[in-house]
KEKEGU-975972 format. One record per atom (N, C-alpha, C, O): residue number from 1; residue in three letters; atom name; x, y, z. Coordinates in steps of 0.001 Angstrom, whole numbers. Layout:
<nodes>
+-----+---------+-------+---------+---------+---------+
: num : residuo : atomo :    east :   north :      up :
+-----+---------+-------+---------+---------+---------+
: NUM :     ALA :    CA :       X :       Y :       Z :
...
+-----+---------+-------+---------+---------+---------+
</nodes>
This chain:
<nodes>
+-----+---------+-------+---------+---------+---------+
: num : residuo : atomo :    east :   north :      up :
+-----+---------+-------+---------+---------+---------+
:   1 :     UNK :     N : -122790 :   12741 :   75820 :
:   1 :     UNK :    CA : -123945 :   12214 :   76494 :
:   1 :     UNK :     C : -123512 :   11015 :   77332 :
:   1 :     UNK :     O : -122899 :    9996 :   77013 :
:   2 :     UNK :     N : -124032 :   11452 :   78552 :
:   2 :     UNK :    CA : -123840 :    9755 :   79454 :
:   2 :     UNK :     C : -124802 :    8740 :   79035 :
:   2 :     UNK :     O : -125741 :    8880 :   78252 :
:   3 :     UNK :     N : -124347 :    7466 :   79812 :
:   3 :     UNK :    CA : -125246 :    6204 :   79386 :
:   3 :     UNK :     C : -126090 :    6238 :   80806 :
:   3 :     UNK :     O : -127171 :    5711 :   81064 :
:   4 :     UNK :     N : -125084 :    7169 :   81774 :
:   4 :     UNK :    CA : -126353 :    6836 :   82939 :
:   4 :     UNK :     C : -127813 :    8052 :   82873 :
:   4 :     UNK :     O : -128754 :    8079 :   83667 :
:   5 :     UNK :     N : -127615 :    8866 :   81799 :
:   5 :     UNK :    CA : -128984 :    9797 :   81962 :
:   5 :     UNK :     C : -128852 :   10006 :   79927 :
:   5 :     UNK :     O : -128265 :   10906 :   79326 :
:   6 :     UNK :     N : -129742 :    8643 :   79247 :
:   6 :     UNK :    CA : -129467 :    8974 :   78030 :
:   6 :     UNK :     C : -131028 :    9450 :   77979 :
:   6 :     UNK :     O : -131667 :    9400 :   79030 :
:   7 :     UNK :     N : -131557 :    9837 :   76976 :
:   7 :     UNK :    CA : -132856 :   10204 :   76557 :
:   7 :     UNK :     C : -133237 :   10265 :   75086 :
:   7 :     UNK :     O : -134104 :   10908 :   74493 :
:   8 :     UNK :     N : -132145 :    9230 :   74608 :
:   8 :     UNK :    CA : -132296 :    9018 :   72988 :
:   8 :     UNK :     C : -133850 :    8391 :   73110 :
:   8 :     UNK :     O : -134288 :    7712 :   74038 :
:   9 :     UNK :     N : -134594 :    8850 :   71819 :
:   9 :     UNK :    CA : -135718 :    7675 :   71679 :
:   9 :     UNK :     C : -137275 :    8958 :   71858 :
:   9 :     UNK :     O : -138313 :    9134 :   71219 :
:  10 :     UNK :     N : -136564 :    9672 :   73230 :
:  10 :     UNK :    CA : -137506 :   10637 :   73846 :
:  10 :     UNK :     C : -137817 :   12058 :   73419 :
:  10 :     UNK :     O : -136894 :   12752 :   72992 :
:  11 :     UNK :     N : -138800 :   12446 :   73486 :
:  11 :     UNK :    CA : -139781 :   13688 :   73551 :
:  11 :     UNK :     C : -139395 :   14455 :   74271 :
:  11 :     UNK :     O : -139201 :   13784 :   75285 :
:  12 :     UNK :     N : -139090 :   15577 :   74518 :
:  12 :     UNK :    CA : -139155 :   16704 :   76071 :
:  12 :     UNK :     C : -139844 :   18065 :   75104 :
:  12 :     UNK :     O : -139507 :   18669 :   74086 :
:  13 :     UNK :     N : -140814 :   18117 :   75934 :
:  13 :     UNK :    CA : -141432 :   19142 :   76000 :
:  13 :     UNK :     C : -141229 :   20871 :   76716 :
:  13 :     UNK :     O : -141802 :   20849 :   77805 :
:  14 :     UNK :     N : -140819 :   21829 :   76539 :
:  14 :     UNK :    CA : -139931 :   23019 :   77301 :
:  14 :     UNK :     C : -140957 :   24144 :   76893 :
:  14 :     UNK :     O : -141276 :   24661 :   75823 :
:  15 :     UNK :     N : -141393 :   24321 :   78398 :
:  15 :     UNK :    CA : -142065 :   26015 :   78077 :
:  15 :     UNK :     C : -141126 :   26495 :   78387 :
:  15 :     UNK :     O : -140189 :   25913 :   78934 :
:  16 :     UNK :     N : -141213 :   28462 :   77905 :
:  16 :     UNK :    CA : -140466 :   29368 :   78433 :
:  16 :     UNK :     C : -138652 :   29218 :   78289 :
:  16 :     UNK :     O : -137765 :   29695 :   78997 :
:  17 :     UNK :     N : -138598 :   28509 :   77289 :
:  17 :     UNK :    CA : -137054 :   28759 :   76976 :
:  17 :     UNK :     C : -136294 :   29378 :   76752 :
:  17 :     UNK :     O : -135102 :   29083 :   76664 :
:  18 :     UNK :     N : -136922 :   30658 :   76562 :
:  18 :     UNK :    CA : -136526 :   31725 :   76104 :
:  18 :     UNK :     C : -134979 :   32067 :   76581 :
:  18 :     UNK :     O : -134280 :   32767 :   75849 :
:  19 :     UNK :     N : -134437 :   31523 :   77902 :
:  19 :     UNK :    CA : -133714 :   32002 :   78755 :
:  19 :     UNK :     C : -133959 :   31879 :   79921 :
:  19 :     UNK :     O : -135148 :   31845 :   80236 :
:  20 :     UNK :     N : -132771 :   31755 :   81129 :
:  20 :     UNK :    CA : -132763 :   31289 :   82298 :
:  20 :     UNK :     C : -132763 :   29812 :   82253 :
:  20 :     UNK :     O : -132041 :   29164 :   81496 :
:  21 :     UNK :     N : -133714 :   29238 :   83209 :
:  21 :     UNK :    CA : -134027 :   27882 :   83648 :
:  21 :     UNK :     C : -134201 :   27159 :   82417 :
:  21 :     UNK :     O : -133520 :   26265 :   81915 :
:  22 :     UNK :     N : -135750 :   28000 :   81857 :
:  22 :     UNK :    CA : -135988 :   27078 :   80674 :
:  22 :     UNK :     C : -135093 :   26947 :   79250 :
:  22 :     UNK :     O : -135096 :   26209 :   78265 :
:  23 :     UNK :     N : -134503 :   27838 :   79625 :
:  23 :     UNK :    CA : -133558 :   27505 :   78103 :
:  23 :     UNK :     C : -132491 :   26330 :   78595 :
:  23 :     UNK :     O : -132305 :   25313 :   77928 :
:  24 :     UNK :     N : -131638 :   26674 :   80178 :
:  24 :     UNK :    CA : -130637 :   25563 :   80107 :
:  24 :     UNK :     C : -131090 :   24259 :   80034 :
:  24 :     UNK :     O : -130513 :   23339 :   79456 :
:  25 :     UNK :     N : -132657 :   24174 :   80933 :
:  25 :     UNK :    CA : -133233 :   22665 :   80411 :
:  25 :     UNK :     C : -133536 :   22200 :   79125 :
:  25 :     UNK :     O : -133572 :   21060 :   78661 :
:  26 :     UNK :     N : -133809 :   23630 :   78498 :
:  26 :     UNK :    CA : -133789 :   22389 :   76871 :
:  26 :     UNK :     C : -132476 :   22381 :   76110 :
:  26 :     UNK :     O : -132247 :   21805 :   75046 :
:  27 :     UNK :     N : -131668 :   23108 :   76829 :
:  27 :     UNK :    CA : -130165 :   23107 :   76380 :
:  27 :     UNK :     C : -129641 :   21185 :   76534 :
:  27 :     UNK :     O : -129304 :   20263 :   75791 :
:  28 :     UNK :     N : -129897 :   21481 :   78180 :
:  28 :     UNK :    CA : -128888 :   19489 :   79280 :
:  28 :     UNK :     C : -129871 :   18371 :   78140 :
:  28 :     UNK :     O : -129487 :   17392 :   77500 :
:  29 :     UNK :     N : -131713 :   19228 :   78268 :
:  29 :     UNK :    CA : -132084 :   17512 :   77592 :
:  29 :     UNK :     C : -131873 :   17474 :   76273 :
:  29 :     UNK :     O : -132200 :   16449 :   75675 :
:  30 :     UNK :     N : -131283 :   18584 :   75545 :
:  30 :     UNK :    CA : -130899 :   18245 :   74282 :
:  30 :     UNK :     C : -129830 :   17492 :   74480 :
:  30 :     UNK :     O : -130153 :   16415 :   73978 :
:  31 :     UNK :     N : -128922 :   17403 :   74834 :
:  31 :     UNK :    CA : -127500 :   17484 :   75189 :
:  31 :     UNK :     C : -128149 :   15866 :   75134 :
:  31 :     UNK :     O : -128488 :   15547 :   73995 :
:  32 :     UNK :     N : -128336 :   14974 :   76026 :
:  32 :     UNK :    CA : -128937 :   13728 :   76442 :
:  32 :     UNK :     C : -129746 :   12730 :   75639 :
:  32 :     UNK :     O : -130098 :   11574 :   75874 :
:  33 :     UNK :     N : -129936 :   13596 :   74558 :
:  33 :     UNK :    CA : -130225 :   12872 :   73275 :
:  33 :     UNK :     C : -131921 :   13263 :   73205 :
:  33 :     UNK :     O : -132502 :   12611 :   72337 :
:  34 :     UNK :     N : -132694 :   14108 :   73890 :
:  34 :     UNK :    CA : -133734 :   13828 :   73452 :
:  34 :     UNK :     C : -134139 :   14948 :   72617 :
:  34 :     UNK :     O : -133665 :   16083 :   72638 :
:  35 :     UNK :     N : -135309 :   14383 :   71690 :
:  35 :     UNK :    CA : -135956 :   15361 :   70649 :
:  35 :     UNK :     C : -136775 :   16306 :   71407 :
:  35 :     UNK :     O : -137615 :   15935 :   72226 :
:  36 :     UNK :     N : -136487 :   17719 :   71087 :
:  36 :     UNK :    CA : -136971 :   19386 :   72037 :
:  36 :     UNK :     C : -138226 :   19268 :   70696 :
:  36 :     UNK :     O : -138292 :   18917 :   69518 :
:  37 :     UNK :     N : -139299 :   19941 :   72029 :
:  37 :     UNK :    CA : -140189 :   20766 :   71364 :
:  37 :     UNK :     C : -140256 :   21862 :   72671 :
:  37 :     UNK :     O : -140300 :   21700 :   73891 :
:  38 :     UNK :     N : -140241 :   23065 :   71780 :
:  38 :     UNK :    CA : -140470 :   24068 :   72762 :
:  38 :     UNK :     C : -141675 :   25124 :   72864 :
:  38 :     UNK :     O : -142325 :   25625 :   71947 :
:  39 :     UNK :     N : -141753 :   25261 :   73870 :
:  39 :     UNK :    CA : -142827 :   26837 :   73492 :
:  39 :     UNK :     C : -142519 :   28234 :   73755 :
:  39 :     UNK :     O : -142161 :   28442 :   74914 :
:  40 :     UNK :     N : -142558 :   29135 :   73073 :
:  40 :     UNK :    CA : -142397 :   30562 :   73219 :
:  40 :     UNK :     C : -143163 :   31573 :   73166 :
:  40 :     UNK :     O : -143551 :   31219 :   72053 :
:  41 :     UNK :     N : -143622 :   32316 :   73307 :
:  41 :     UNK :    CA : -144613 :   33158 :   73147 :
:  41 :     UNK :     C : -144554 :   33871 :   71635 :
:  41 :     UNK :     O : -145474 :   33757 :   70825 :
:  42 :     UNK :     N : -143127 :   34745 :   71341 :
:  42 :     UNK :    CA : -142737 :   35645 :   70162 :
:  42 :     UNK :     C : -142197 :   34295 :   69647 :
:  42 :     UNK :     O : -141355 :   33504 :   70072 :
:  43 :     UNK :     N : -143213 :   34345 :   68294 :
:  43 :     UNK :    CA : -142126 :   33460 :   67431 :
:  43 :     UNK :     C : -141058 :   33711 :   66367 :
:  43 :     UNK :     O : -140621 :   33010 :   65454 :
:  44 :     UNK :     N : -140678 :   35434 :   66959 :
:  44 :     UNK :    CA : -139544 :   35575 :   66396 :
:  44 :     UNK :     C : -138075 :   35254 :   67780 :
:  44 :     UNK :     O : -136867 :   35217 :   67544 :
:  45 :     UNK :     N : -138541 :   35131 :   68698 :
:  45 :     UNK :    CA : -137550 :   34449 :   69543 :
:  45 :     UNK :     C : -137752 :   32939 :   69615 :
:  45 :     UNK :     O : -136787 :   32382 :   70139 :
:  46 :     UNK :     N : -138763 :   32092 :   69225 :
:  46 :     UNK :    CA : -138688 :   31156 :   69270 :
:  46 :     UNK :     C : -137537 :   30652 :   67553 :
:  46 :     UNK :     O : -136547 :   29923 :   67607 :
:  47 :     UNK :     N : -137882 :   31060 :   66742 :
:  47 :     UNK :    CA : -136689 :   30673 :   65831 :
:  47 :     UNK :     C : -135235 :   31143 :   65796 :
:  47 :     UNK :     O : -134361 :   30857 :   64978 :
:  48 :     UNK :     N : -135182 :   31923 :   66864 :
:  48 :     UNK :    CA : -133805 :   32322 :   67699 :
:  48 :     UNK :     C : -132934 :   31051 :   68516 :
:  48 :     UNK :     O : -131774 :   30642 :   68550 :
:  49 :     UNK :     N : -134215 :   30719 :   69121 :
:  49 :     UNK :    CA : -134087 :   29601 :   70397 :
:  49 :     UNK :     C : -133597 :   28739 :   69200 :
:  49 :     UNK :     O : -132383 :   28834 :   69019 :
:  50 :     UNK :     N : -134110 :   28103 :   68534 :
:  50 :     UNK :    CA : -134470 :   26808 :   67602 :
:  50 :     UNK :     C : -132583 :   27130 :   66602 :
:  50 :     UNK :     O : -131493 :   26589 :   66418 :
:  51 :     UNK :     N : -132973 :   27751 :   66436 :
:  51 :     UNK :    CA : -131464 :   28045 :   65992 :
:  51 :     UNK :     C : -130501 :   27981 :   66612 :
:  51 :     UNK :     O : -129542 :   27559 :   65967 :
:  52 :     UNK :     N : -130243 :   28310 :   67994 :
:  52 :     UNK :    CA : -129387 :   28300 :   69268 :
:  52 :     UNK :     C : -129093 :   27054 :   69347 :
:  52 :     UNK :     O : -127919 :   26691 :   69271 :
:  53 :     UNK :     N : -130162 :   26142 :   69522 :
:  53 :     UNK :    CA : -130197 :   24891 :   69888 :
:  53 :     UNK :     C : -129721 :   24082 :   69019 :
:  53 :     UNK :     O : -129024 :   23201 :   69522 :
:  54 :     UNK :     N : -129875 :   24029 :   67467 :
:  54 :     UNK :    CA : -129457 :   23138 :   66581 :
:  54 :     UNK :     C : -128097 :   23523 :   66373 :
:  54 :     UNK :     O : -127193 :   22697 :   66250 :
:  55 :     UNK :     N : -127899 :   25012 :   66324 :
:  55 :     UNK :    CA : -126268 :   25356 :   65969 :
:  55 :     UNK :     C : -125245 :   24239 :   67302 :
:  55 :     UNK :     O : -124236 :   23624 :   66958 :
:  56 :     UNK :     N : -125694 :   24213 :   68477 :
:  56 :     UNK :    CA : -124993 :   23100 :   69300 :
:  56 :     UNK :     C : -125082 :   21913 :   69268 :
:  56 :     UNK :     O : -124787 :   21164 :   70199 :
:  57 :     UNK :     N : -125691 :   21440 :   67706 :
:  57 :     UNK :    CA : -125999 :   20233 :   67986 :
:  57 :     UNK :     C : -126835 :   19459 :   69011 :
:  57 :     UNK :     O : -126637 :   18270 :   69260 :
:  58 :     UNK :     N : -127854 :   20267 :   69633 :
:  58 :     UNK :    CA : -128485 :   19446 :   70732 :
:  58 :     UNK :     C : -130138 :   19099 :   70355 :
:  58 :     UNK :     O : -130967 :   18614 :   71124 :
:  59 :     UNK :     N : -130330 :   19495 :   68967 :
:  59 :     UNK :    CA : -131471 :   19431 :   68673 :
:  59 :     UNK :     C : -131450 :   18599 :   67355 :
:  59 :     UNK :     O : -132502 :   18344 :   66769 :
+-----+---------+-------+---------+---------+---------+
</nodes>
């Protein structure tokens, strides 16, 4: 994580993560320190996502 784009402290909110756009954005703002909440439609892909995300450490 850089010090010039940190986001420790912070919230980000991510529709549609499923993949594409919205997944790499809650991929970078995990990455940046901030706490993901996401939304998905199937919440058997959303505990896919949620898993994806913590296995990298970005959540």
């Amino acid at each position: 994580m850089s010090e010039l784009f940190s986001l420790a402290g912070k919230t980000a909110l991510i529709t549609g993560a499923t993949r594409g756009i919205g997944l790499a954005t809650a991929w970078e703002l995990g990455r940046a320190g901030a706490k993901l909440i996401v939304s998905i439609e199937d919440i058997h892909e959303s505990a896919d996502i949620a898993a994806t995300l913590s296995g990298a450490g970005t959540v």
